[in-house]
Backbone as numpy.savetxt, mean C-alpha at the origin, in Angstrom:
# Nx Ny Nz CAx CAy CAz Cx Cy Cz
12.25 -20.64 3.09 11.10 -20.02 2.48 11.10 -18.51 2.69
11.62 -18.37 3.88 11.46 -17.04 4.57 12.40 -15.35 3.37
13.63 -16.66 2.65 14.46 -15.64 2.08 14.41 -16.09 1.13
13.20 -16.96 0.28 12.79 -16.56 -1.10 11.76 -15.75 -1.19
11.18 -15.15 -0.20 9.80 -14.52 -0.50 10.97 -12.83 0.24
11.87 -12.45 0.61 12.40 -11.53 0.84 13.20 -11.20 -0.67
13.40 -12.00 -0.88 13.84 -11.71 -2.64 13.56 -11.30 -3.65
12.57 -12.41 -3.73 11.49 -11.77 -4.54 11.21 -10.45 -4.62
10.72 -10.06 -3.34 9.75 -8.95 -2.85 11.38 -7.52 -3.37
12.43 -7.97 -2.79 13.06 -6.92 -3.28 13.87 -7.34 -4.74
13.41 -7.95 -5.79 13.54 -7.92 -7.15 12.29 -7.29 -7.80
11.20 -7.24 -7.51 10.08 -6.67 -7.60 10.31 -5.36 -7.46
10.76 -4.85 -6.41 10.57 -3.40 -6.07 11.79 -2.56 -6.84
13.25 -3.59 -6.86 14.54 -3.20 -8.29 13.38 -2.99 -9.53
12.75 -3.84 -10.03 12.23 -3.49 -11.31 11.18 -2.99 -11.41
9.97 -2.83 -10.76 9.12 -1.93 -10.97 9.23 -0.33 -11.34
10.16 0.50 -10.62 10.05 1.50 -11.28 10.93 1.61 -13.09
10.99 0.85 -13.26 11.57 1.21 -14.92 10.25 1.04 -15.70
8.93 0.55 -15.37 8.08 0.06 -16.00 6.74 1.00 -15.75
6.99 2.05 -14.18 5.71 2.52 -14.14 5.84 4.13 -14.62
4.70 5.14 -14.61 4.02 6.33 -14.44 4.39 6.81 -13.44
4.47 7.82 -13.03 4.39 8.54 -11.66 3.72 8.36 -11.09
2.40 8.32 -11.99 0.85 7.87 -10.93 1.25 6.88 -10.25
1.36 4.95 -11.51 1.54 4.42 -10.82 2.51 4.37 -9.84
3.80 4.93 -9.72 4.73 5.03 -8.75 4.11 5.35 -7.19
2.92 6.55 -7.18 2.43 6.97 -6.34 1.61 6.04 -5.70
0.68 4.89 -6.58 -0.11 4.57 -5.95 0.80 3.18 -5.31
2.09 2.56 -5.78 2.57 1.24 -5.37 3.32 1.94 -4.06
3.68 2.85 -4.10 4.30 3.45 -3.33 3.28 3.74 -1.69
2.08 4.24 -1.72 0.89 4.13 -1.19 0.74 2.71 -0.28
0.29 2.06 -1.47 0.26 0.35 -0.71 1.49 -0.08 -0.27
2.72 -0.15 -0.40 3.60 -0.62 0.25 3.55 0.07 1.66
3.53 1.42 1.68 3.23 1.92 3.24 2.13 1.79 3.90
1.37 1.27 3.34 -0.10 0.96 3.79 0.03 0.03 4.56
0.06 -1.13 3.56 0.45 -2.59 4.01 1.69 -2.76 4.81
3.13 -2.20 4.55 4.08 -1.95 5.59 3.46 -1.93 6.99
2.29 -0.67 7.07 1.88 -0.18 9.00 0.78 -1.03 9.39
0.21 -1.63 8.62 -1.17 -2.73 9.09 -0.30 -3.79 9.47
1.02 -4.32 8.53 1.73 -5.54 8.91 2.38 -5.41 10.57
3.43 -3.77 10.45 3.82 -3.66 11.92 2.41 -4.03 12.78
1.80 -3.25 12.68 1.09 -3.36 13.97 0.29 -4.24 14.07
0.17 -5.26 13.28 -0.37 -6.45 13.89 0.49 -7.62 14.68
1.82 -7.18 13.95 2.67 -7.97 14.97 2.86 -7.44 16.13
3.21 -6.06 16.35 3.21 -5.46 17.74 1.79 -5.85 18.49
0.81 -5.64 18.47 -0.27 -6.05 18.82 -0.55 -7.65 18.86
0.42 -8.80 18.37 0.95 -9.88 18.53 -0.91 -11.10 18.42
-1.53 -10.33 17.26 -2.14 -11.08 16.64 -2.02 -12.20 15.75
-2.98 -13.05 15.81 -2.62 -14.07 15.30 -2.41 -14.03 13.47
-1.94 -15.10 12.53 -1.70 -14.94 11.35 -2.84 -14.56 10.72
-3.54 -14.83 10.95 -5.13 -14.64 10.04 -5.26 -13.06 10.36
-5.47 -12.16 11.27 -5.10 -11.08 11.17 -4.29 -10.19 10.81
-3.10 -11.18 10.69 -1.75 -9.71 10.50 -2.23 -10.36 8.69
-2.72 -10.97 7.93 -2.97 -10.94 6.60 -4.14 -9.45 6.70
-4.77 -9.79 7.35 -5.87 -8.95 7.05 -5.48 -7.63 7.29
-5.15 -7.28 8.33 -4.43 -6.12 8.52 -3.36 -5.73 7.09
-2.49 -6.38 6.94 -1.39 -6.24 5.91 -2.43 -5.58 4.15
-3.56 -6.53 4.43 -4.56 -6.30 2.52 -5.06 -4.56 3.57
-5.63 -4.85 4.05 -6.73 -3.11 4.80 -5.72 -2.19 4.60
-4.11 -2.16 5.20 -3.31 -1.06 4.85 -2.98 -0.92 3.42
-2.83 -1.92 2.74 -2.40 -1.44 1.57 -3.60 -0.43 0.87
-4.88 -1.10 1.12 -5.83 -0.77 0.27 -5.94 0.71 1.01
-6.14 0.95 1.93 -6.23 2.13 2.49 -5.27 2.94 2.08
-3.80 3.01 1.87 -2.81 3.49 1.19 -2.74 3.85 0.41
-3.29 2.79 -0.76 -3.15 3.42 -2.08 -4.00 4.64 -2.70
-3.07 4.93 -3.43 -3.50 6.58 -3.66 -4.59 6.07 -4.97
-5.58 6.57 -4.90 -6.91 6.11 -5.74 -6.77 6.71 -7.44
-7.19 8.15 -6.74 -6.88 9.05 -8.21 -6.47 10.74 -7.90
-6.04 11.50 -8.87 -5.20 12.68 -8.55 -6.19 13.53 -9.48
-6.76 14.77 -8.72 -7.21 15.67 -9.69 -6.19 17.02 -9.47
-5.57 16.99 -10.74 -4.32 18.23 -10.99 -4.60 19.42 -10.93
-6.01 19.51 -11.28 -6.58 21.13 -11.25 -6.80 21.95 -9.82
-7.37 20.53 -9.59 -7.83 21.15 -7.51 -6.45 20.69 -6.95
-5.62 20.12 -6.99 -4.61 19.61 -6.76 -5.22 18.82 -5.36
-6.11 17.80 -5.68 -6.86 16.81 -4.29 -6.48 15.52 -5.23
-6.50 14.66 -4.15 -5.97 13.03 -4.31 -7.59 12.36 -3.58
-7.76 11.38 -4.05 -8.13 10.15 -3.39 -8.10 9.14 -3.13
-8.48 8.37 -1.43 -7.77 7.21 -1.22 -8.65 6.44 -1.15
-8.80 4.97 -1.18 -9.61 3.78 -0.91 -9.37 3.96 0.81
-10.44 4.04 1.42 -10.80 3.33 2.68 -10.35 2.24 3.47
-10.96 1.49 2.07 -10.30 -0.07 2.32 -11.64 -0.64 2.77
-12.78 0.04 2.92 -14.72 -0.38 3.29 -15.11 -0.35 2.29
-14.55 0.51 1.46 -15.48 0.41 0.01 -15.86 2.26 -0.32
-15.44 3.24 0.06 -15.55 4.04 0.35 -14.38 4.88 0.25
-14.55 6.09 -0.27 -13.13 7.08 -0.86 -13.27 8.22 0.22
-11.68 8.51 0.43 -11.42 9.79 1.17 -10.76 10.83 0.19
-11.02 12.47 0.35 -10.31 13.18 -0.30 -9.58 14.39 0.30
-8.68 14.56 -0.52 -7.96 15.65 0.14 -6.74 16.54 -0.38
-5.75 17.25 0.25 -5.15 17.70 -0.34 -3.78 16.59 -0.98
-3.13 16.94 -1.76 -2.00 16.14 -2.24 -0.77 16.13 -1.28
């Protein structure tokens, strides 16, 4: 099971960029490192499964890059509470 869901995950990531935007590039790009550092560190922190899910959804969402204003050149991110951060790009 372990190395059909590693497959997947990297046939997904081969074909996604032929299909996205830059934006979207930015924002999948976002959640994968999001969700990447919530996943580490719930295993380092050697929580149980029900957490390292939760942890894994909070980083992504926190990650992803929300929206880009080009003029101010500021980005915003989801929280992951429900709530936006802003800042420089």
């Amino acid at each position: 099971m372990k190395h059909i869901v590693i497959t997947l995950a990297g046939a997904a990531l081969l074909a996604l960029p032929g299909c996205l935007t830059p934006q979207q590039e930015r924002q999948v790009g976002g959640a994968l490192i999001g969700s990447s550092l919530g996943f580490v560190t719930a295993k380092v922190l050697d929580l149980d499964s029900d957490w390292v899910v939760v942890s894994t959804l909070a980083g992504a969402a926190a990650g992803t890059l929300v929206a880009r204003n080009s003029a101010r050149n500021t980005c915003a991110w989801a929280t992951g509470d429900g709530r936006y951060r802003e800042g420089p790009c």
